[in-house]
C-alpha positions in Angstrom: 0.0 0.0 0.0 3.0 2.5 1.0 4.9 1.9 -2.1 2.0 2.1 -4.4 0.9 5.2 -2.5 3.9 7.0 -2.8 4.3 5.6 -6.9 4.4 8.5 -9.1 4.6 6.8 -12.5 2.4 5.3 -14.7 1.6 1.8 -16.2 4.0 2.4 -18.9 7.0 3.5 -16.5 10.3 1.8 -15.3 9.2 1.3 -11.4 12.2 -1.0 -11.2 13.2 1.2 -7.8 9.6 0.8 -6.5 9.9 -2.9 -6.5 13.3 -2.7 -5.1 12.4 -0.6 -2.3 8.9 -3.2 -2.1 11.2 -5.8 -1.5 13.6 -4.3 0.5 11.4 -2.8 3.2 10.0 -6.7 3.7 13.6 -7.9 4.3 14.1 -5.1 6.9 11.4 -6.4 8.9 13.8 -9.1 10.0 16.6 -6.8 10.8 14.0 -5.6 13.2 12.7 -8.7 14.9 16.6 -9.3 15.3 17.4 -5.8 16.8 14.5 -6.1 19.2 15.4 -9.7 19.9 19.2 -8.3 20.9 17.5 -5.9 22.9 16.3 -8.6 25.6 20.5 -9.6 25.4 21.5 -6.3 26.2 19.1 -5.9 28.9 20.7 -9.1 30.0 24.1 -7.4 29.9 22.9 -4.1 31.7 21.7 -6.4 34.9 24.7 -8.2 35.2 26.7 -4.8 34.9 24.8 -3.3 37.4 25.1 -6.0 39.9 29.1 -5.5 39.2 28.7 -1.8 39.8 26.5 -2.1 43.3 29.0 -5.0 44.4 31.8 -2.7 44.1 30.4 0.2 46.1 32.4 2.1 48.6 30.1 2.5 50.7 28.8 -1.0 49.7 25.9 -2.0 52.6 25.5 -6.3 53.1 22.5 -6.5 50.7 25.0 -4.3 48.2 27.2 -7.2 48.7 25.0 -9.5 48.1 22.5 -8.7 45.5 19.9 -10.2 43.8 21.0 -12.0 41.2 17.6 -13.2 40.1 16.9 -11.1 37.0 20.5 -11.8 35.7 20.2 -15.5 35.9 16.6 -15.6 34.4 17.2 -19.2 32.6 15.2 -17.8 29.3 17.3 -14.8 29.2 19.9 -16.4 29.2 18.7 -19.4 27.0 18.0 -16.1 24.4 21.9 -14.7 25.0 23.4 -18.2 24.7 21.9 -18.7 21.5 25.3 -19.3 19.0 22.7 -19.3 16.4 21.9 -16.1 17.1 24.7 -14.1 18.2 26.0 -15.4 14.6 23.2 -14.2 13.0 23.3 -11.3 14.9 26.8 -10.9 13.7 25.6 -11.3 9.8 23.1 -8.8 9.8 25.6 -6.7 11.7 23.0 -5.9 14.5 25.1 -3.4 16.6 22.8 -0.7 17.1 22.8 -1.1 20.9 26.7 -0.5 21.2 26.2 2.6 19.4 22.9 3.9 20.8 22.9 2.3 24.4 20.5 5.3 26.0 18.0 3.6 24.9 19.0 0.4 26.6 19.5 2.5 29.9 16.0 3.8 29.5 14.3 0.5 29.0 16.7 -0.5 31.9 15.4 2.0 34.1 11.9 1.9 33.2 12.6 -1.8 34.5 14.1 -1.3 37.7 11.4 0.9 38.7 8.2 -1.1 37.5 6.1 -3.0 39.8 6.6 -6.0 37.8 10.2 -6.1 38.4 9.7 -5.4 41.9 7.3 -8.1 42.3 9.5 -11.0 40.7 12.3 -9.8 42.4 10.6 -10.4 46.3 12.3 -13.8 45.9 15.7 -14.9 44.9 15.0 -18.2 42.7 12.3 -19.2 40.2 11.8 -22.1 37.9 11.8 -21.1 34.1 7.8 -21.2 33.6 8.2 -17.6 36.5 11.8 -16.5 34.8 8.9 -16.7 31.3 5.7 -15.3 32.1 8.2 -12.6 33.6 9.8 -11.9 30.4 6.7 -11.7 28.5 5.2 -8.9 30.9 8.4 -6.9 30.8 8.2 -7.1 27.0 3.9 -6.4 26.7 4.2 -3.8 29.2 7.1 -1.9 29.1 9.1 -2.5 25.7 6.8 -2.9 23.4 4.9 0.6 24.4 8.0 2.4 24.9 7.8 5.7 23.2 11.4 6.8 23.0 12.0 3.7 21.9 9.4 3.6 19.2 10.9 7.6 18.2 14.4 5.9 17.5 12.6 3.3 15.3 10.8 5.4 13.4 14.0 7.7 13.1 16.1 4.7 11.8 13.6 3.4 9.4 10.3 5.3 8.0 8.6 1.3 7.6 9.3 0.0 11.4 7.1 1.4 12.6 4.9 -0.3 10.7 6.1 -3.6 11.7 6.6 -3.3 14.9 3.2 -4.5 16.5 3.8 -7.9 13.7 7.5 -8.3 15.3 6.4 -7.9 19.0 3.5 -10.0 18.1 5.9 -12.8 16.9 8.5 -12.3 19.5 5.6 -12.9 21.8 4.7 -15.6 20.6 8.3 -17.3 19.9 8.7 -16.5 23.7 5.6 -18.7 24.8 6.9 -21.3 22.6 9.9 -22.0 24.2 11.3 -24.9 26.1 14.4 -25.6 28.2 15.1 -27.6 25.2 14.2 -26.0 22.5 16.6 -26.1 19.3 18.3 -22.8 18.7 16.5 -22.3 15.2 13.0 -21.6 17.3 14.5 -18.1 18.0 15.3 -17.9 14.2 12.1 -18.6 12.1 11.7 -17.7 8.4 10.3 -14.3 7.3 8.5 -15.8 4.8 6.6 -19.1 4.6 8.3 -19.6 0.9 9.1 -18.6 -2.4 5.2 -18.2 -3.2 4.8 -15.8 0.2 7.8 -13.7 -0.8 6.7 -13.5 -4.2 3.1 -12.3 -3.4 3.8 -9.0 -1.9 5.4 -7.9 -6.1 2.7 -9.9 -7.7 0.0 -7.8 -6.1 2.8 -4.2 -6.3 3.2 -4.9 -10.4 -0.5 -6.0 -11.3 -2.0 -3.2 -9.4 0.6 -0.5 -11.4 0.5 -2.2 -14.9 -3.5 -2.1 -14.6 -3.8 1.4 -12.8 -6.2 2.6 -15.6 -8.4 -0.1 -16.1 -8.9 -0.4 -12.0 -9.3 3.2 -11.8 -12.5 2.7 -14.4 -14.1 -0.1 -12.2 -13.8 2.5 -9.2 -15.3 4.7 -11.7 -18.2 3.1 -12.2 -19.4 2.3 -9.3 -18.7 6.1 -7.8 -20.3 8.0 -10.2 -22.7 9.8 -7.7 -19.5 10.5 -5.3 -17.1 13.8 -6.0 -13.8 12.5 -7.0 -12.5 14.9 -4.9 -14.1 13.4 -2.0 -12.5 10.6 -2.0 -9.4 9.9 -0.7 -6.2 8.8 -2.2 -5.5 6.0 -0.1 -8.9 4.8 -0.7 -8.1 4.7 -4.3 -5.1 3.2 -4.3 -6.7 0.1 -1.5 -9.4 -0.4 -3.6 -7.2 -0.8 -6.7 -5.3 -3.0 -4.7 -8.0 -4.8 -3.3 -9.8 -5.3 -7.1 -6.8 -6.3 -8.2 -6.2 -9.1 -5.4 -10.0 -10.2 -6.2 -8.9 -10.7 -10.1 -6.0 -11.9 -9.7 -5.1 -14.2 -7.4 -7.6 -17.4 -7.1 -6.7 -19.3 -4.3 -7.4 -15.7 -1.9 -11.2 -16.1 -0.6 -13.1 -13.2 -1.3 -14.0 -12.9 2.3 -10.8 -12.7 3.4 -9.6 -9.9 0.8 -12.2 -7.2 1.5 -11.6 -7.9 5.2 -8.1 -7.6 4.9 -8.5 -4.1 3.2 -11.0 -2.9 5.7 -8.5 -3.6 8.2 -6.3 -1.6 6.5 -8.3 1.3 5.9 -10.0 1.7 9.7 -5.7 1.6 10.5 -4.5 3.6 7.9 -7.6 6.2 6.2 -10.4 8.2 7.5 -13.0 7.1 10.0 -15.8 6.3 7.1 -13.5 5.1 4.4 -14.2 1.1 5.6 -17.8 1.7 5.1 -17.5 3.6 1.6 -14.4 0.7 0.8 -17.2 -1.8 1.9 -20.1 -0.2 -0.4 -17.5 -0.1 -3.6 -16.0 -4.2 -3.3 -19.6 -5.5 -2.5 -21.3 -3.9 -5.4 -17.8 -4.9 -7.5 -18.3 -8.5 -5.9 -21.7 -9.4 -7.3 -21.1 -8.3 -10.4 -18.4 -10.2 -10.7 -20.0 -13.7 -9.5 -22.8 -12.9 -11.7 -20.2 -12.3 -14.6 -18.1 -15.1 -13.3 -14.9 -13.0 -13.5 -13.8 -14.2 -10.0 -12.1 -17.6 -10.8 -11.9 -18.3 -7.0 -10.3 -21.7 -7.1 -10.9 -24.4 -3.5 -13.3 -25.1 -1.3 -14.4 -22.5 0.9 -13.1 -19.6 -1.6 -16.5 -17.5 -2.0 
């Protein structure tokens, strides 16, 4: 939707860069799920720092001497930092924004220290790893993932993070819940996409919408002949374009679950009535279809 939004060509245009950019904007959502991932590591790191820091006061007081080390030892922390899978991967994708931008870590770290949460788990000294989990996933629902700073210096180091963020959290989440004492390092590693086909979706839908802008832009047309085109707004075009074109197009895609999808998009993404007047335009587009039988919809279940 961003990169046909932001297309200024035409169907007879090079948008070679457009596709490039497409494709390149998917890949970065894994450099995110790994810098946020690497995030939990340096928190990890910060802990065990600071334990070396109060152990060394001058001043240092018994419990000083002795803190606790609960936090540090959390066995799925560490399970996450021990990864060699990982920390190689980490290494490829040359993950080192933490080194260079560590405030960040020091205010996630502090928000930490001073949550209830924190306080709470750390009332007690030991924990088995079902605690040292649940633990983590609070910490990460309820002070990482809503950080604001934290989302600034996303947005700041890629415009499309932001964007990705609540489906990397969501799957970091739910990688998290998934994990065992003896779970295989590739769990923390899963594929971005589910194959070729999934990867290869995301340009199929880019290049038919923009090689058939004109004749989608006539079937939108017709149906809002009684509507201003003035009045309606570009992103509505361009999600109804793409949503005609993923109707047309791609067969094995029940109907259902297109004009959803775009709704979705549009109540996220457009203005407060544009779901209804998206709705109106695809239902009206929908019947004719099936009464045409232009829709091709291939399975059981498609319609």
């Amino acid at each position: 939707m961003q990169t046909i939004y932001a297309y200024t060509g035409g169907e007879g245009d090079n948008f070679k860069a457009d596709q490039t950019f497409l494709l390149r904007s998917l890949d970065n959502m894994y450099n995110l799920y790994l810098l946020m991932l690497s995030l939990l590591i340096e928190l990890q790191k910060r802990s065990a720092d600071h334990l070396q820091k109060t152990q060394k006061k001058h001043l240092a007081t018994s419990e000083d001497k002795n803190p606790n080390s609960k936090f540090v030892n959390n066995e799925v922390l560490n399970q996450i930092k021990d990864n060699t899978l990982l920390k190689q991967t980490l290494e490829d994708y040359k993950i080192t924004n933490w080194e260079l931008d560590n405030e960040y870590v020091d205010v996630i770290f502090k928000e930490l220290l001073s949550s209830d949460l924190y306080k709470d788990y750390m009332q007690t000294r030991t924990s088995d790893y079902k605690e040292d989990k649940n633990f983590l996933i609070d910490i990460y629902k309820e002070i990482i993932a809503p950080n604001d700073k934290l989302y600034d210096y996303l947005q700041d180091q890629n415009l499309t993070w932001t964007d990705d963020l609540p489906v990397v959290n969501t799957a970091i989440l739910k990688i998290i819940r998934k994990l065992k004492l003896k779970s295989p390092e590739k769990q923390l590693l899963p594929e971005l996409y589910k194959d070729e086909d999934d990867r290869a979706f995301a340009l199929d839908l880019f290049k038919k919408t923009i090689l058939n802008q004109n004749k989608l832009n006539e079937a939108i047309s017709e149906k809002t002949k009684n509507w201003d085109a003035d009045r309606i707004a570009n992103l509505d075009t361009v999600l109804l374009q793409m949503a005609i074109s993923e109707l047309t197009n791609f067969p094995s895609i029940p109907v259902k679950v297109t004009i959803n999808e775009y709704l979705e998009i549009a109540k996220e993404y457009s203005t407060p009535k544009s779901s209804i007047f998206i709705n109106g335009i695809l239902d009206k587009l929908v019947k004719e279809y099936e009464e045409a039988d232009k829709l091709n919809k291939t399975g059981r279940g498609l319609m």
